[in-house]
C-alpha positions in Angstrom: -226.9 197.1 -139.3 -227.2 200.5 -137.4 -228.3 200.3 -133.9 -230.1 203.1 -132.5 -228.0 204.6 -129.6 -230.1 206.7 -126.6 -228.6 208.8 -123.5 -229.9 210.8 -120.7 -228.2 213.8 -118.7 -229.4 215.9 -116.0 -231.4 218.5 -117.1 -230.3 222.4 -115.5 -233.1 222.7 -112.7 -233.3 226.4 -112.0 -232.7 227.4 -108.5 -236.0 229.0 -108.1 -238.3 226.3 -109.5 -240.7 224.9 -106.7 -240.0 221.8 -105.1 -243.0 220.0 -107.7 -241.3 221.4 -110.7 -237.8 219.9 -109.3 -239.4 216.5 -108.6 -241.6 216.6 -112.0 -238.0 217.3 -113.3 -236.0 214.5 -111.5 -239.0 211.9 -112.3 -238.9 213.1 -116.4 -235.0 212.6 -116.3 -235.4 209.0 -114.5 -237.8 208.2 -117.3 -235.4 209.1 -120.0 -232.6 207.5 -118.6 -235.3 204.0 -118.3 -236.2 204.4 -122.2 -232.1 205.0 -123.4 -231.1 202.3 -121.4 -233.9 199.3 -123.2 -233.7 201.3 -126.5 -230.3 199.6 -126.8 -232.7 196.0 -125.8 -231.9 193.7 -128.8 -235.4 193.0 -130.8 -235.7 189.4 -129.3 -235.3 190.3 -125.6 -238.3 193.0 -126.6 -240.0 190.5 -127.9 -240.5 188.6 -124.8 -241.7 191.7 -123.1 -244.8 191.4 -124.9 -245.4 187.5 -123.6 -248.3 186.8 -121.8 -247.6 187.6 -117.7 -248.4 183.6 -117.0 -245.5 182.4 -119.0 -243.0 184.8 -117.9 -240.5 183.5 -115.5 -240.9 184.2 -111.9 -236.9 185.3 -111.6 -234.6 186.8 -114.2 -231.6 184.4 -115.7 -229.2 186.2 -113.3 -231.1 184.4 -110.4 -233.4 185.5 -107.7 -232.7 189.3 -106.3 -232.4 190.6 -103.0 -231.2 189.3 -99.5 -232.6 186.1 -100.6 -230.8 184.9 -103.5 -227.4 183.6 -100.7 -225.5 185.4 -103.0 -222.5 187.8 -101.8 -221.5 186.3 -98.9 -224.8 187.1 -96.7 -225.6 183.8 -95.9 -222.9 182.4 -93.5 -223.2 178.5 -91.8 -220.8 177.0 -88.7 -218.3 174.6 -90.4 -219.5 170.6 -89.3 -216.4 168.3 -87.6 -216.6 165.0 -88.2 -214.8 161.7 -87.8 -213.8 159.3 -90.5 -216.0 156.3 -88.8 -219.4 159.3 -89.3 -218.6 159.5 -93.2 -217.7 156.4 -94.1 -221.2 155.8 -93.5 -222.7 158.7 -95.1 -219.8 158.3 -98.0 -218.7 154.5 -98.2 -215.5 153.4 -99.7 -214.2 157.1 -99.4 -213.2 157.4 -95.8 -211.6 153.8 -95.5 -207.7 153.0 -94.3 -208.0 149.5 -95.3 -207.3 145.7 -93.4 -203.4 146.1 -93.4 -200.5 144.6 -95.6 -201.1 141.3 -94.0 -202.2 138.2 -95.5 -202.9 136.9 -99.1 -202.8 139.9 -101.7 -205.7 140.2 -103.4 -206.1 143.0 -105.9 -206.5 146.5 -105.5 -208.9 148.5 -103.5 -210.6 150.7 -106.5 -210.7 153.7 -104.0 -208.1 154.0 -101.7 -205.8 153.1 -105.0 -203.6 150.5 -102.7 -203.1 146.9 -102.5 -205.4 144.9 -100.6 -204.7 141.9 -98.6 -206.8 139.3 -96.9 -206.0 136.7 -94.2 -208.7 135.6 -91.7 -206.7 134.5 -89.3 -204.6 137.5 -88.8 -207.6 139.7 -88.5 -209.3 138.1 -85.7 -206.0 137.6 -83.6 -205.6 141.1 -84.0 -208.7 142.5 -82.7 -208.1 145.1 -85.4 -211.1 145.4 -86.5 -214.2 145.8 -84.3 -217.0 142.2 -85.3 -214.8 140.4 -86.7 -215.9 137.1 -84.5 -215.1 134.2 -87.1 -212.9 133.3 -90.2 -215.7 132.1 -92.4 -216.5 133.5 -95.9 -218.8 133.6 -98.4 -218.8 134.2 -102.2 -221.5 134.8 -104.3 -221.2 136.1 -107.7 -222.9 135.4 -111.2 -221.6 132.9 -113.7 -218.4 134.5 -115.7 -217.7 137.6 -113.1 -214.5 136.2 -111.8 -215.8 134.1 -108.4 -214.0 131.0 -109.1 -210.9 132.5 -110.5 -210.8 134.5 -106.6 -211.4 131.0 -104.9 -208.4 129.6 -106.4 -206.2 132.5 -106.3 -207.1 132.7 -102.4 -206.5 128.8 -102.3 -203.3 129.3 -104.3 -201.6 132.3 -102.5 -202.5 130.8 -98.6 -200.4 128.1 -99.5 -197.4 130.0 -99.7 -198.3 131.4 -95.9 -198.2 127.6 -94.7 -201.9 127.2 -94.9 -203.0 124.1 -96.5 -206.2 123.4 -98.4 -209.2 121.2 -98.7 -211.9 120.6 -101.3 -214.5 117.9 -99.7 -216.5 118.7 -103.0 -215.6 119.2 -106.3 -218.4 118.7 -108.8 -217.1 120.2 -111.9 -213.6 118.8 -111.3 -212.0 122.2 -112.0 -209.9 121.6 -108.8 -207.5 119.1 -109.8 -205.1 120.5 -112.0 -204.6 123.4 -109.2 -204.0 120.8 -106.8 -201.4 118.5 -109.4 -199.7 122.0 -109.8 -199.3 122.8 -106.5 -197.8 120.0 -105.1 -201.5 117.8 -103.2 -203.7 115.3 -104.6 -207.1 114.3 -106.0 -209.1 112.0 -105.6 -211.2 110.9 -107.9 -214.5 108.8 -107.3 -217.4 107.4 -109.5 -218.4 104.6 -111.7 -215.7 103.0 -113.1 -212.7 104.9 -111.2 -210.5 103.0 -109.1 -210.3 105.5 -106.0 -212.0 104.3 -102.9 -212.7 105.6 -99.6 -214.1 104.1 -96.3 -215.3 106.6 -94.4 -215.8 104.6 -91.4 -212.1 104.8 -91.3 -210.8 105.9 -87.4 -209.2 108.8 -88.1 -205.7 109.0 -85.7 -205.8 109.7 -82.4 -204.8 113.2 -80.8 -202.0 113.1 -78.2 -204.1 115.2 -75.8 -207.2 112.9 -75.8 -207.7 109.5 -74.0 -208.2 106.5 -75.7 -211.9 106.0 -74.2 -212.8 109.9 -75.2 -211.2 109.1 -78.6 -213.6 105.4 -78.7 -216.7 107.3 -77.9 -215.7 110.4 -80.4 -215.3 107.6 -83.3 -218.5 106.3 -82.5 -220.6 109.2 -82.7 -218.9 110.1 -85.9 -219.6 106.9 -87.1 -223.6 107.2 -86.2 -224.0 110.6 -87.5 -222.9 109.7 -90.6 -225.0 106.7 -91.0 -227.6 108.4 -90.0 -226.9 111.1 -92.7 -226.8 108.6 -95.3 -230.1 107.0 -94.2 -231.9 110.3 -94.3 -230.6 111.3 -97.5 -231.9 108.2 -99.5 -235.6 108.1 -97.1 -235.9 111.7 -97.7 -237.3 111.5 -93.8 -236.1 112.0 -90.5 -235.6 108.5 -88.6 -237.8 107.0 -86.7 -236.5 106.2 -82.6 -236.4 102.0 -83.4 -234.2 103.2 -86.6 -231.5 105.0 -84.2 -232.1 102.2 -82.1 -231.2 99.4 -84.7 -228.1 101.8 -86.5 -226.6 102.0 -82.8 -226.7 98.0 -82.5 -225.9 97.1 -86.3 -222.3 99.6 -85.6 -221.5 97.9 -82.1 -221.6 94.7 -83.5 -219.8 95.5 -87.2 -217.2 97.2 -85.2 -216.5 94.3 -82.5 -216.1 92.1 -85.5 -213.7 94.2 -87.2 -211.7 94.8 -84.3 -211.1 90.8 -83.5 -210.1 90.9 -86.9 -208.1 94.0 -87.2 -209.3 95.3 -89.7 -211.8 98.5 -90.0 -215.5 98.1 -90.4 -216.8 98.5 -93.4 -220.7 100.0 -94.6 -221.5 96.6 -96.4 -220.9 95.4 -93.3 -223.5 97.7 -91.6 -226.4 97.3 -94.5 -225.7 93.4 -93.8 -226.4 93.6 -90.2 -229.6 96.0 -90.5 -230.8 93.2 -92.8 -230.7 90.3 -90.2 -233.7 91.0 -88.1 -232.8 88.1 -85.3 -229.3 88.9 -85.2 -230.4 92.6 -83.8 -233.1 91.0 -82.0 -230.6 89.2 -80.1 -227.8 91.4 -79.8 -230.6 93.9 -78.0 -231.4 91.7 -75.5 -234.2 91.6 -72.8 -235.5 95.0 -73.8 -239.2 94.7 -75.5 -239.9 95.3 -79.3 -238.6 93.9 -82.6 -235.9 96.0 -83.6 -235.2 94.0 -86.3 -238.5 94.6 -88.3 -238.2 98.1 -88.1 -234.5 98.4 -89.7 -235.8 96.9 -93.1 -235.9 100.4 -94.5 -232.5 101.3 -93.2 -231.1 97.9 -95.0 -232.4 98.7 -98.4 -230.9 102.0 -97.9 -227.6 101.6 -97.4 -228.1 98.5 -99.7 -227.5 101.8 -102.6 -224.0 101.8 -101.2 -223.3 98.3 -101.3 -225.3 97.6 -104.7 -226.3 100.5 -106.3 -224.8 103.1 -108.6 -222.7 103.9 -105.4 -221.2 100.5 -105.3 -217.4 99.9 -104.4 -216.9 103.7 -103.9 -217.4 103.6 -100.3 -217.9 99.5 -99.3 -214.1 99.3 -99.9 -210.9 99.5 -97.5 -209.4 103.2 -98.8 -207.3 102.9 -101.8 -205.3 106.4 -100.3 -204.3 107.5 -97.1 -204.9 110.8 -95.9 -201.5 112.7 -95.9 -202.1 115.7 -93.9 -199.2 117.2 -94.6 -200.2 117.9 -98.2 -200.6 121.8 -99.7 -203.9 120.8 -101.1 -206.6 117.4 -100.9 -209.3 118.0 -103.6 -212.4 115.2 -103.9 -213.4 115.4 -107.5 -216.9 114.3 -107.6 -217.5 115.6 -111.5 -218.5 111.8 -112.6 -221.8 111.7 -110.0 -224.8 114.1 -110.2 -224.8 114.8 -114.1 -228.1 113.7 -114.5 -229.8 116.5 -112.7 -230.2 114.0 -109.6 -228.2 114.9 -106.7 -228.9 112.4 -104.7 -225.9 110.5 -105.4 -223.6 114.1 -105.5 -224.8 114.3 -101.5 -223.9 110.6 -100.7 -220.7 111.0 -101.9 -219.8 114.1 -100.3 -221.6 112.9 -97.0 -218.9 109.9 -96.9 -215.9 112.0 -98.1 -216.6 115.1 -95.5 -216.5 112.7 -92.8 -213.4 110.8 -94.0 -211.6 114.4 -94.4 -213.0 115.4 -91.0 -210.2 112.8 -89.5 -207.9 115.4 -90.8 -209.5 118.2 -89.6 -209.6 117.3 -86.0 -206.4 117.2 -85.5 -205.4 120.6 -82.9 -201.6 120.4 -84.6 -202.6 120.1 -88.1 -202.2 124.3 -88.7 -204.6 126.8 -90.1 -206.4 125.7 -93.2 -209.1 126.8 -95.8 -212.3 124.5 -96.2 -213.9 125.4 -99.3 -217.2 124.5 -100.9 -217.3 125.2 -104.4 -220.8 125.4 -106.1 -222.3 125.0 -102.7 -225.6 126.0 -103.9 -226.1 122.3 -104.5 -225.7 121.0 -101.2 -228.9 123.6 -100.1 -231.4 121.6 -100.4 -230.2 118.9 -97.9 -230.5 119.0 -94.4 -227.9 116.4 -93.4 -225.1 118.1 -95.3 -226.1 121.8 -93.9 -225.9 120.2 -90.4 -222.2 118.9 -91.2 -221.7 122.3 -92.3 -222.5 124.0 -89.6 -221.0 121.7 -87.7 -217.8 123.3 -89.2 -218.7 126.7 -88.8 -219.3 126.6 -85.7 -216.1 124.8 -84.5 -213.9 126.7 -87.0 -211.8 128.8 -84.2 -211.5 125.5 -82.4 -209.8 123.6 -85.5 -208.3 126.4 -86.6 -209.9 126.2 -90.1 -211.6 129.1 -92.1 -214.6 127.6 -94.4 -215.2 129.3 -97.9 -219.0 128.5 -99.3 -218.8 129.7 -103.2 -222.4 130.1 -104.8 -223.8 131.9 -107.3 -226.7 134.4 -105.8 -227.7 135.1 -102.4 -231.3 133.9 -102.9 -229.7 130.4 -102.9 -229.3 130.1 -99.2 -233.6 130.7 -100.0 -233.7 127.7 -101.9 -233.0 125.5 -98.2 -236.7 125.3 -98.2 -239.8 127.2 -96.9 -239.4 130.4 -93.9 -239.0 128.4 -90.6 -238.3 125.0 -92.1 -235.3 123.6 -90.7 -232.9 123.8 -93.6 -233.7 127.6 -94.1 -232.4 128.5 -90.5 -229.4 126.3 -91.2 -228.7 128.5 -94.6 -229.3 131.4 -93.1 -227.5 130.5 -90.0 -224.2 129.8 -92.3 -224.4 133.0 -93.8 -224.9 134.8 -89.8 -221.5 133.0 -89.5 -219.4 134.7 -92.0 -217.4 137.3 -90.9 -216.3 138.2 -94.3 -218.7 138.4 -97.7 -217.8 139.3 -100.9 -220.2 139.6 -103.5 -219.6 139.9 -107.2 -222.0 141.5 -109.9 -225.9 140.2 -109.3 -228.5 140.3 -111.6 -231.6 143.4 -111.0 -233.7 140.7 -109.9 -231.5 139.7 -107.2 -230.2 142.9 -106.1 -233.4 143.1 -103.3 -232.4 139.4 -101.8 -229.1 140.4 -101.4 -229.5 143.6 -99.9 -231.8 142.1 -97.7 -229.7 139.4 -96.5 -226.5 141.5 -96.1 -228.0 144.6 -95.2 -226.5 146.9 -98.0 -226.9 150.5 -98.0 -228.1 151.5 -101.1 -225.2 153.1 -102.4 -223.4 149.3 -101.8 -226.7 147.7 -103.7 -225.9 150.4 -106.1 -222.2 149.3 -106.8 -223.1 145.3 -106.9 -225.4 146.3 -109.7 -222.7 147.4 -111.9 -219.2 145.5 -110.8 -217.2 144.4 -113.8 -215.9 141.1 -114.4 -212.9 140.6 -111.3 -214.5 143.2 -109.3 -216.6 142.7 -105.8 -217.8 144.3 -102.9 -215.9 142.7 -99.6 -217.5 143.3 -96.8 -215.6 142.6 -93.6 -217.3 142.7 -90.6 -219.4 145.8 -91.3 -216.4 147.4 -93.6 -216.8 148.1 -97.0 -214.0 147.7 -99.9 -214.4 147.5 -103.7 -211.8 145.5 -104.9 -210.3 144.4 -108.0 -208.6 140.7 -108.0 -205.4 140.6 -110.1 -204.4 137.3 -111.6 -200.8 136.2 -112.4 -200.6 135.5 -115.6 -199.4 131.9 -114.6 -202.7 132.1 -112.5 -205.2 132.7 -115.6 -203.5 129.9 -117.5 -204.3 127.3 -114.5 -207.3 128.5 -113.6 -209.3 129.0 -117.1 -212.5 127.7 -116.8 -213.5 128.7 -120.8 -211.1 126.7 -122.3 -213.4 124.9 -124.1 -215.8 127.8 -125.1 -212.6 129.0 -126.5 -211.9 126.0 -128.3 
């Protein structure tokens, strides 16, 4: 097709026109020139000349004209200096050096492409990194992202630094083939199963403490977990005559078991709380009938003794507690099935405080403490308290605890705003130095934000972390972080064997 070509020259000006003939000339040749250059204008491009004014755009494709557009170097701003601590926290996970080569490998960091390593213990005698005040972690991550496969393989590897490792609570029993493999123990409790343990047992005494400091640290071991039990099966706090009749029912169990050598025993205790004159007596001049008011202490300890507790606990131990042992796991998967944890609690209340002898020792090294599917033990106060307990003292017994659960809105689940049991939760979770979090679901993403202060680029990542993937966050420092597994590791650890089956 032939295209219709147009061109414009000066025209000869003669040198005595007047100056409105040469400007009349110079405007006719700028017209020309305007009509060759859009007579070479395709037919669509004239086409939107004849649009209406409204719907033309307000600057040409090319951009906006004129000192304006920033274009051509005009526009000229002072460079900004910053330091790596400033953007990491406009940029996270980009301007981050990492915890070191020290400690337990864990995977690799996703951005800095390097090897990351973990050990709590390490990082706070270092000072190396600013808040980092306690070994305590938490794990949170939905079911099938990888969270429980990361508790062993932290479990597994500190082993091999000379840590060793205790389980007080195992409810699924997915602990005891780790422990067979590596070298410790389970034990096993529940109807039917011939493991017993007493947890009135007096746990050995430390070189560096008196034998009257060590007598009076027994007993008030022994009382809080008495008391424990009895608020766990009342569902109440206890009354001052109940404190009253525990304290006398324990001095006179335990006088009686020392003249025969042998260690008191919780039959023992319902049995006194049930003799009204015998703590009537033993009280003395001081006004009020104990006795009466310990009935309801009887009948609950009587669950122990009696009930679908009996001859787990209200038996001399059928083990001794060897701590020099890699790893003690108490598998508990036989109690709590019925959707009752009632009995779940009980049980763990007796075997915390019999592997509390253990932990008290100042010689017996650094260990892990971990509490796999803690989100069960929220809803009771007396097992929060024991918890804390160990949070608190965790520098002092040189112990780092690991709470596993599945969402971050479990620690809401300790009851109502204010309520006792919600500051405990949220008082464990104040005292974690370290959390990592695996993928949450949408509805969850605003709890856990909340409660770990996440930017929202971190909320962000959470929401889409694939399976072995999780946000650590260390004291304020962000990593994403992807756990590698041994394939010797993935064997021993599957949890979907029988899915697979």
């Amino acid at each position: 097709m032939s295209r219709t070509r147009a061109s414009a020259s000066p025209l000869y000006v003669p040198h005595k026109a007047s100056r409105a003939e040469q400007r009349a000339a110079r405007a006719g040749f700028t017209e020309a020139r305007r009509k060759a250059r859009h007579a070479g204008t395709p037919p669509k491009h004239r086409a939107e000349q004849t649009l209406d004014p409204e719907l033309r755009p307000t600057y040409p494709a090319a951009g906006r004209p004129g000192p304006g557009s920033a274009r051509g170097g005009k526009l000229k701003l002072p460079a900004h200096r910053m330091t790596t601590a400033t953007a990491s926290g406009a940029f996270p996970f980009v301007a981050e050096g990492g915890l070191g080569s020290e400690g337990v490998f864990i995977g690799r960091d996703v951005h800095a492409e390097a090897a990351f390593c973990f050990d709590p213990f390490s990082l706070y005698n270092s000072g190396r990194i600013d808040g980092f005040t306690n070994p305590n972690a938490v794990l949170a991550g939905i079911i099938g992202m990888g969270k429980s496969a990361l508790a062993k393989s932290i479990a597994t590897r500190s082993i091999a630094h000379g840590y060793r490792i205790y389980i007080p609570c195992d409810p699924k029993g997915e602990w005891t083939a780790v422990a067979q493999a590596l070298g410790g123990y389970t034990i096993a409790l529940g109807p039917g199963l011939p493991g017993r343990l007493n947890p009135l047992d007096a746990p050995a005494r430390p070189a560096s403490v008196s034998a009257d400091d060590w007598a009076t640290e027994v007993r008030k071991r022994r009382l809080l977990l008495l008391a424990g039990l009895a608020r766990t099966v009342l569902k109440r706090d206890l009354l001052p005559m109940e404190h009253t009749a525990l304290d006398i029912a324990l001095d006179l169990v335990v006088a009686e078991a020392t003249a025969r050598g042998t260690a008191p025993l919780l039959g023992d205790i319902a049995h006194a709380l049930g003799s009204p004159q015998r703590l009537d007596q033993a009280l003395g001049h001081q006004t009020g009938h104990v006795g009466s008011a310990a009935r309801d202490l009887a009948h609950a300890l009587r669950r122990l003794v009696h009930g679908d507790l009996s001859g787990m606990f209200d038996a001399p131990s059928t083990v001794v507690l060897d701590p020099t042992a890699p790893m003690l796991s108490i598998d508990l998967s036989r109690l709590g099935g019925s959707g009752d944890d009632t009995a779940l609690v009980l049980a763990m209340t007796c075997a915390s405080a019999w592997i509390e002898s253990a932990l008290s020792d100042p010689d017996g090294g650094r260990r892990w403490v971990i509490y796999d599917e803690a989100w069960r033990l929220m809803r009771h106060v007396g097992l929060l308290e024991r918890m804390q307990s160990q949070w608190k003292l965790s520098r002092g017994l040189g112990i780092a605890n690991l709470m596993v659960i599945h969402r971050l809105s479990d620690l809401l689940s300790a009851g109502d705003a204010g309520s006792r049991g919600r500051v405990l939760a949220e008082g464990l979770l104040a005292d974690c130095s370290t959390r990592i979090i695996y993928r949450q679901e949408p509805d969850q993403l605003a709890a856990a934000a909340s409660l770990l202060g996440l930017t929202g680029v971190e909320t962000q990542a959470v929401s889409a972390l694939t399976k072995g993937r999780g946000l650590w966050k260390v004291a304020g420092r962000s990593f994403i972080t992807q756990h590698i597994l041994h394939p010797a590791e993935r064997e021993l650890f599957d949890t979907d064997a029988r899915m697979a089956a």
